[in-house]
C-alpha positions in Angstrom: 0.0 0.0 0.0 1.4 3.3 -1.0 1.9 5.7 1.7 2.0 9.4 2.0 5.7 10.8 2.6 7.5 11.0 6.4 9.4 13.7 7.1 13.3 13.0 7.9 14.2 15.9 9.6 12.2 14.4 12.5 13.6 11.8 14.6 10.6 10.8 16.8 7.1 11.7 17.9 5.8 10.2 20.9 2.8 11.1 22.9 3.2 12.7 26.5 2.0 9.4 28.2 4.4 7.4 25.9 1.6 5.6 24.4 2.2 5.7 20.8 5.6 6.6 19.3 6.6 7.2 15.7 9.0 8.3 14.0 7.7 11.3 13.1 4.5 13.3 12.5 2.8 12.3 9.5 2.2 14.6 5.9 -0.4 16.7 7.3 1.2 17.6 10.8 3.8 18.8 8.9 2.0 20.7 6.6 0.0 22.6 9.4 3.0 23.3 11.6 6.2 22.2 10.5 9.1 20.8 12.2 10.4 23.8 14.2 14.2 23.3 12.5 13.0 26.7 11.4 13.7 27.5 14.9 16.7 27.1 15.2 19.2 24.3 17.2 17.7 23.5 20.5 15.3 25.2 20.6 11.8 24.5 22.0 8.3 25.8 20.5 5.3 25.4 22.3 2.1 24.7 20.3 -1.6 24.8 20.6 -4.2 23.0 18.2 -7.9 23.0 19.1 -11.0 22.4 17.4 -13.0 25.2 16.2 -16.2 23.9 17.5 -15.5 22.1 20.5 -19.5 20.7 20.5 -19.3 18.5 17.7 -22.1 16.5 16.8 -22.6 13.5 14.6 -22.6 15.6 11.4 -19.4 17.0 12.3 -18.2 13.5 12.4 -19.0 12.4 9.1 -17.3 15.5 7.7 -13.0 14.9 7.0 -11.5 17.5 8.9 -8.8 17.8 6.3 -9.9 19.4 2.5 -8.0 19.5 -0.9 -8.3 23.1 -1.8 -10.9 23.4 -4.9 -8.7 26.5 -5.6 -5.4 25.0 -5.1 -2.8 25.0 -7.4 -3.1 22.2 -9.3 -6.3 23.1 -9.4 -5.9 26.1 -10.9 -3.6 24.8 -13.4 -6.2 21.7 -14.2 -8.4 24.3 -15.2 -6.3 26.2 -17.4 -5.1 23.6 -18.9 -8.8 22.8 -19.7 -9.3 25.7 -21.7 -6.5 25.9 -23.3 -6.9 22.8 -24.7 -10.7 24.0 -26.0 -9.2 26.9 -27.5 -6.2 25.0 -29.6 -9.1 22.6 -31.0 -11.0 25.3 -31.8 -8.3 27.2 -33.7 -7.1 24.0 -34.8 -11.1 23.1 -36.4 -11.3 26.8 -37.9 -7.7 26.7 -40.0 -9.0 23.0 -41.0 -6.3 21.1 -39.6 -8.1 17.6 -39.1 -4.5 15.6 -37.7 -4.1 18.9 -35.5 -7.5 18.1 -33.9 -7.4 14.4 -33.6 -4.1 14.8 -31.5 -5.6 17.6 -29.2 -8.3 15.0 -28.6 -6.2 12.1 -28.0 -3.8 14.2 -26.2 -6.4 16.0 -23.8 -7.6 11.7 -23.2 -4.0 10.6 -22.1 -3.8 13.3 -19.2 -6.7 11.7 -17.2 -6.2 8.0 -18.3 -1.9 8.1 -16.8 -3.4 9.9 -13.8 -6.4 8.3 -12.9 -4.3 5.9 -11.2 -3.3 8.2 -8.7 -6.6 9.4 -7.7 -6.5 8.3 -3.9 -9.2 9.5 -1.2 -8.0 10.1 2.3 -9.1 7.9 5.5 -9.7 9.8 8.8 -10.5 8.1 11.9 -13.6 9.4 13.5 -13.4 11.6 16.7 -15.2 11.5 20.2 -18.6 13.6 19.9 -18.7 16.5 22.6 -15.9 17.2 24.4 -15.5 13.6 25.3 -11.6 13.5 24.4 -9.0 13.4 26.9 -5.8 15.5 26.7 -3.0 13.9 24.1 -0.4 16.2 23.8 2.8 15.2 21.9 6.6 15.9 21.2 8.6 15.4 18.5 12.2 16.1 18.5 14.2 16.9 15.3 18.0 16.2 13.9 19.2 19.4 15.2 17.8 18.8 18.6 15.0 21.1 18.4 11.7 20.0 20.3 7.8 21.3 20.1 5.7 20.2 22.5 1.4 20.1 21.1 -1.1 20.5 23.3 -4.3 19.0 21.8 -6.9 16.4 22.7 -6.2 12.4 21.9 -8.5 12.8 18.8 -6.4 15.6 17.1 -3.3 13.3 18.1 -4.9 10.5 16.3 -5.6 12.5 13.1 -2.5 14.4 13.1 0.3 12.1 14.6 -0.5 8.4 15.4 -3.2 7.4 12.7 -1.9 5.3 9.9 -1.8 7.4 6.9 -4.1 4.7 4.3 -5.1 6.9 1.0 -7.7 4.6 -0.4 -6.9 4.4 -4.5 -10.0 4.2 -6.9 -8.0 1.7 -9.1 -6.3 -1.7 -7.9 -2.4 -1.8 -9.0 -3.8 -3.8 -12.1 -6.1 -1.8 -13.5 -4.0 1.6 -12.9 -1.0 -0.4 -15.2 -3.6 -1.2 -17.7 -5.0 2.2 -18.2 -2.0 4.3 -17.4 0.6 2.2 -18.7 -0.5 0.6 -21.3 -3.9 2.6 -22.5 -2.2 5.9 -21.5 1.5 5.3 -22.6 -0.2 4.4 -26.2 -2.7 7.6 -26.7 0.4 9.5 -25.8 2.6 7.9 -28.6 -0.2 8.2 -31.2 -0.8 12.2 -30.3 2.5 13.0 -30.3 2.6 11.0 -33.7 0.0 13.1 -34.9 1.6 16.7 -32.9 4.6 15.4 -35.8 2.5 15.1 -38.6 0.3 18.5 -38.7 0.6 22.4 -39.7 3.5 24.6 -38.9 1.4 27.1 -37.2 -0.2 24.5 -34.9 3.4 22.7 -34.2 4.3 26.2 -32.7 0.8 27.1 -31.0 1.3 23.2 -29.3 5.4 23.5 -28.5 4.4 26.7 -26.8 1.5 26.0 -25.0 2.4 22.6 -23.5 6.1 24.6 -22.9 4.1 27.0 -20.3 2.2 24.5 -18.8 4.8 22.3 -17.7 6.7 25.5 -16.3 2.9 25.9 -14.6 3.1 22.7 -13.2 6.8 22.7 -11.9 6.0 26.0 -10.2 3.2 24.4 -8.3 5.5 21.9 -7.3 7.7 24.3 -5.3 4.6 26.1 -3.8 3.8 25.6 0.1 1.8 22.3 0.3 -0.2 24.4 2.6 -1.9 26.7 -0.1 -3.6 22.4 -1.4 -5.3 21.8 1.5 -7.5 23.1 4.2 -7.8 23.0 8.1 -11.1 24.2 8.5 -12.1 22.5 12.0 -8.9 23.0 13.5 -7.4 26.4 14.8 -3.8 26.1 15.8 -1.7 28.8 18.0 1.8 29.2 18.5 2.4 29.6 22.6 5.9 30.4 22.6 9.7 29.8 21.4 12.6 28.9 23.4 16.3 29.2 22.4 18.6 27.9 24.3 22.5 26.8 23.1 22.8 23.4 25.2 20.7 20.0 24.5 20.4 19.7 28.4 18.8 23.3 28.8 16.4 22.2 25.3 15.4 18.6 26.8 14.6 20.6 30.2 12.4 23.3 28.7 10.6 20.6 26.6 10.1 18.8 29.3 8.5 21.8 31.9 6.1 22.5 29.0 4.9 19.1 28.5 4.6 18.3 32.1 6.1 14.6 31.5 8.9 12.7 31.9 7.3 10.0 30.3 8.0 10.5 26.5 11.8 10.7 27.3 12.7 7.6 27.2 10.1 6.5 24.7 11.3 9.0 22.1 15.2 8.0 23.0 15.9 11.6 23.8 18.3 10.9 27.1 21.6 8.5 27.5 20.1 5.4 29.0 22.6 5.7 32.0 22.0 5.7 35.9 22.9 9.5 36.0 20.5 10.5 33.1 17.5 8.4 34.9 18.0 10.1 37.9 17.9 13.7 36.2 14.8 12.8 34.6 13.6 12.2 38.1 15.1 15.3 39.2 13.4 16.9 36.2 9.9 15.3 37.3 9.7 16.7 40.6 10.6 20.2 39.5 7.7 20.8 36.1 5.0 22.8 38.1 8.1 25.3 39.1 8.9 28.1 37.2 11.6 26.7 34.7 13.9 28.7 36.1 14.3 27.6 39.5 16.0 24.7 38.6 19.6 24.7 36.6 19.7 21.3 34.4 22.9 21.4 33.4 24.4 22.5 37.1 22.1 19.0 38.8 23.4 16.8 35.3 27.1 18.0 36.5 26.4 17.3 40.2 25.1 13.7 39.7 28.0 12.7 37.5 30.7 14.1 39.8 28.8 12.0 42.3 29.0 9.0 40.1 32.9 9.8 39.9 33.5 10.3 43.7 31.4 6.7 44.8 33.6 5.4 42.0 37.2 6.7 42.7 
């Protein structure tokens, strides 16, 4: 089953309670609020997603909370490219240029039979009605050791982080190779046989037009992914950025906002060694004080100078 692409700049993504782990957050997670390398190195962003209507009924269950833009860019494109085909048959008809039009036709066919393939719809899982979800927040840390810590309910973590990304394809592998492969790859030979064979003027109205359209579509492909789809339920709000210049002082701050300990060692962000466990336990007692109370680095340095003396 194909799958929707992972971002590598993220190592791990585990929830608070250490729960469910992956290895990052999936396409659309991304999309709504990136990975924070933005940020910087160690740094630590605190985020906020909510539902817009926190009473949601039944209808607002059946309803995807995640929307392909009908004005996206490929969208857009599709649609020009629509017209401009209408328009070259046209002109093509009128100067009486019959192998001109037969291509445009078989031409304008190929597009939708190599792509039909593609066509995938998304799965959601459903959501609690009401405001029957418990708290799920999450953490992800990234390559450059840069965390952001989500506050948002288990069914927003579900949709966002943990649920398995399944696009369901309107064509089994067979059929797509059938009618994109073999239909498709042969109504694109014969039109560009035909392109070959008609008038001057229509060789340079089709070299031009199909020129600009693929520099259409290549611009589309460096475009934000967000301006293709919509977050309509959710609203999401940045709480505030860290920096800090030490892993420790990063781990620490990611660890006061979350309120847990838990995800640590689930998301592999600490040396598995006697001194590290008891920081963590240090850390643990000290997340409802101010953040600044407590040094990380200063207790990290004490407990391994105490590790030294019991040894030596």
């Amino acid at each position: 089953m194909k799958r929707m692409p992972l971002e590598d700049d993220v190592l791990t993504c585990v929830s608070t309670d250490s729960v469910n782990e992956r290895a990052g957050p999936d396409y659309f997670a991304t999309i709504l609020h990136g990975t924070g390398m933005e940020e910087g190195p160690f740094s630590v962003r605190e985020v906020t997603i909510k539902w817009k209507d926190p009473d949601r009924g039944e209808e607002d269950r059946s309803t995807p909370a995640i929307k392909s833009r009908r004005l996206g860019p490929m969208s857009v494109i599709a649609v020009l490219s629509s017209l401009v085909s209408v328009s070259l048959l046209i002109w093509a008809a009128l100067i009486r240029d019959g192998v001109a039009v037969i291509g445009i036709i078989a031409m304008s066919f190929t597009a939708p039979l190599l792509c039909a393939g593609s066509r995938y719809q998304l799965q959601f899982p459903r959501w609690s009605p009401g405001n029957e979800a418990a708290p799920g927040d999450v953490v992800f840390r990234t390559r450059d050791g840069a965390f952001t810590v989500v506050h948002c309910d288990v069914d927003i973590a579900r949709l966002l982080y943990f649920a398995p990304e399944a696009p369901e394809y309107s064509m089994n592998l067979y059929t797509n190779r059938l009618s994109g492969g073999v239909v498709g790859g042969l109504m694109l030979i014969v039109s560009i046989t035909l392109f070959g064979n008609c008038s001057w003027t229509m060789q340079a109205a089709l070299a031009v037009t199909y020129a600009l359209l693929n520099v259409a579509y290549w611009v589309s492909a460096i475009l934000l992914e967000r301006h293709s789809w919509r977050f309509d339920k959710l609203t999401i709000t940045k709480e505030q950025v860290i920096k800090t210049d030490k892993s420790t002082a990063a781990l620490w701050f990611a660890i006061h906002k979350s309120r847990s300990t838990n995800w640590v060692k689930a998301g592999r962000a600490n040396p598995d060694t006697s001194a590290w466990n008891q920081w963590l336990k240090d850390a643990e007692q000290h997340t409802y004080q101010p953040a600044e109370m407590w040094d990380p680095a200063r207790a990290l340095r004490d407990l391994y100078r105490s590790e030294l003396s019991m040894v030596f």
